[in-house]
C-alpha positions in Angstrom: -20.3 -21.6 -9.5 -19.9 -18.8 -7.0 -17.9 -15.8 -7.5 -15.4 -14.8 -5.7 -15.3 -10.9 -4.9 -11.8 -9.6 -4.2 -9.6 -7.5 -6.6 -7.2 -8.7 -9.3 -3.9 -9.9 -7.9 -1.2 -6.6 -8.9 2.5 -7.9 -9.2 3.5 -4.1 -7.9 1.6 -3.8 -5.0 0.6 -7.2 -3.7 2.7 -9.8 -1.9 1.7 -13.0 -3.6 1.8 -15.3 -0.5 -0.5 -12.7 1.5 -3.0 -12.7 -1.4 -2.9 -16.7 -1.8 -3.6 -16.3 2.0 -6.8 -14.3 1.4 -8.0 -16.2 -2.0 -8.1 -19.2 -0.2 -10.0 -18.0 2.5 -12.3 -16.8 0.2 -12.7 -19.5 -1.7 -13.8 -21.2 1.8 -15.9 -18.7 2.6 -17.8 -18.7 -0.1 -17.9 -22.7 -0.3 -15.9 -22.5 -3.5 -15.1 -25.8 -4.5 -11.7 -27.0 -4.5 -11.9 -28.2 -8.5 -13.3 -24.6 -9.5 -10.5 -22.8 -7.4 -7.8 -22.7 -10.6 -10.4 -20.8 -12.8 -11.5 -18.6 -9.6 -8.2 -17.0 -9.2 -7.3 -16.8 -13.2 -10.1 -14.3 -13.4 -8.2 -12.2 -10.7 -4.8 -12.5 -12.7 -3.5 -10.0 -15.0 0.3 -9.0 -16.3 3.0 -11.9 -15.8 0.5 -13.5 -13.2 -1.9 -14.1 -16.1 1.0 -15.3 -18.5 1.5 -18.2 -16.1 -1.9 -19.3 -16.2 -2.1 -18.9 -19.8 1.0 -21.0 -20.2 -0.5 -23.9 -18.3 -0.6 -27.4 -20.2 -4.5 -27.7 -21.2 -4.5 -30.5 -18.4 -2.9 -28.1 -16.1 -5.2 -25.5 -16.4 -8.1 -26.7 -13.8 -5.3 -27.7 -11.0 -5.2 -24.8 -8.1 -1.9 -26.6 -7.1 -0.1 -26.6 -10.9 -1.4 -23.0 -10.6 -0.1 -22.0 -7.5 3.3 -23.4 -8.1 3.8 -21.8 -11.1 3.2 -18.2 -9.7 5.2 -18.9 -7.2 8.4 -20.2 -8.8 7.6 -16.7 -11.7 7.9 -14.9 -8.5 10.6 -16.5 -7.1 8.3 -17.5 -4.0 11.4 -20.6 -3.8 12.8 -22.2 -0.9 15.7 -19.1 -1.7 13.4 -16.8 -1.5 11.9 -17.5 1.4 15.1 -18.1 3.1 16.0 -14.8 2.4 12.5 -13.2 3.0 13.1 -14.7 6.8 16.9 -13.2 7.1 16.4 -10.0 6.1 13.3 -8.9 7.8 13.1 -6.2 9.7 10.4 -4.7 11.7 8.3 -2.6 9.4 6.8 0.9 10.4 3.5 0.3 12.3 4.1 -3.5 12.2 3.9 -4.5 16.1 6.2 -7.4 17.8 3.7 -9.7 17.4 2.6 -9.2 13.4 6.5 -9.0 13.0 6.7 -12.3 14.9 3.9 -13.9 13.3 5.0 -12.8 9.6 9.0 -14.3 10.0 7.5 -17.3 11.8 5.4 -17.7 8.2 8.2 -17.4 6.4 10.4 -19.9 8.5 7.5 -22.6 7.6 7.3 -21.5 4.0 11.4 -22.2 3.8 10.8 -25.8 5.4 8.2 -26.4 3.3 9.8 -25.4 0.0 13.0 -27.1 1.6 11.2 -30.5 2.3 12.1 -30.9 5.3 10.2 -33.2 8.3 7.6 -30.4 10.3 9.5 -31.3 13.3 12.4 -30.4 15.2 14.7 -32.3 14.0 14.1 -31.3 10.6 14.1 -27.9 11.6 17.4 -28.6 13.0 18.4 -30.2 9.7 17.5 -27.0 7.9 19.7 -24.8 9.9 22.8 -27.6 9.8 21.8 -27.4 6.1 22.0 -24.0 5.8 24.8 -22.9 8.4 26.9 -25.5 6.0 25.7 -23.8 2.7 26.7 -20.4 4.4 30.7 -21.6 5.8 31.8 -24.2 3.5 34.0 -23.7 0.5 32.4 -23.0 -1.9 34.0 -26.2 -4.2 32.4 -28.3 -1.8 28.9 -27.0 -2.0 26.7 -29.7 -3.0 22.8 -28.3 -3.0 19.8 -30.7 -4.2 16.3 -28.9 -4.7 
């Protein structure tokens, strides 16, 4: 089994969807197997990151997906978070139009993805009537299924 060279994933200073981003091009770089990819990225974990794998079922532990969930729900990487991840950005220092473009446009299709809604425009439309409800509604008649 190949190993993949790229530092340990730090909960302080690296944004967990960016470095899923660059593990998994990695693993594809380096013709990584899809099976092996769970134990890849448990070598590169460390604080909370490694609890989560540590906490896995024992027929968890060699699923990438099981994996990858549960870092991202410990991180509250949620459909909630990326909702709020896409309303509050603001063009960072350095960032250019286009990276600022590209990175809330990533976070639009994380919150549809997480939201489980259709990848077209009607259930992008679906997701903003969703949400533009959730946001002007009383709050009594909030109903909200995950």
């Amino acid at each position: 089994m190949k190993t993949l060279k790229l530092p340990t994933f730090n909960e302080d200073k690296d944004d967990l969807d960016a470095y899923f981003n660059r593990f998994e091009c990695a693993c594809q770089a380096y013709a990584v197997k899809p099976e092996n990819w769970s134990i890849q990225l448990a070598r590169l974990l460390q604080g909370r990151a490694l609890e989560v794998y540590q906490r896995l079922a024992d027929s968890d532990v060699t699923s990438y997906e099981k994996l990858k969930e549960g870092l991202l729900k410990r991180f509250k990487l949620s459909e909630a978070g990326y909702r709020s991840r896409f309303k509050k950005s603001r063009l960072e220092n350095g960032e250019t139009p286009e990276q600022f473009v590209e990175r809330i446009r990533k976070y639009l299709r994380k919150w549809r993805e997480m939201a489980n809604f259709e990848e077209t425009y009607e259930g992008l439309e679906d997701l903003i009537v969703r949400d533009q409800y959730l946001l002007k509604c009383p709050k009594d008649l909030q109903t909200y299924e995950t």
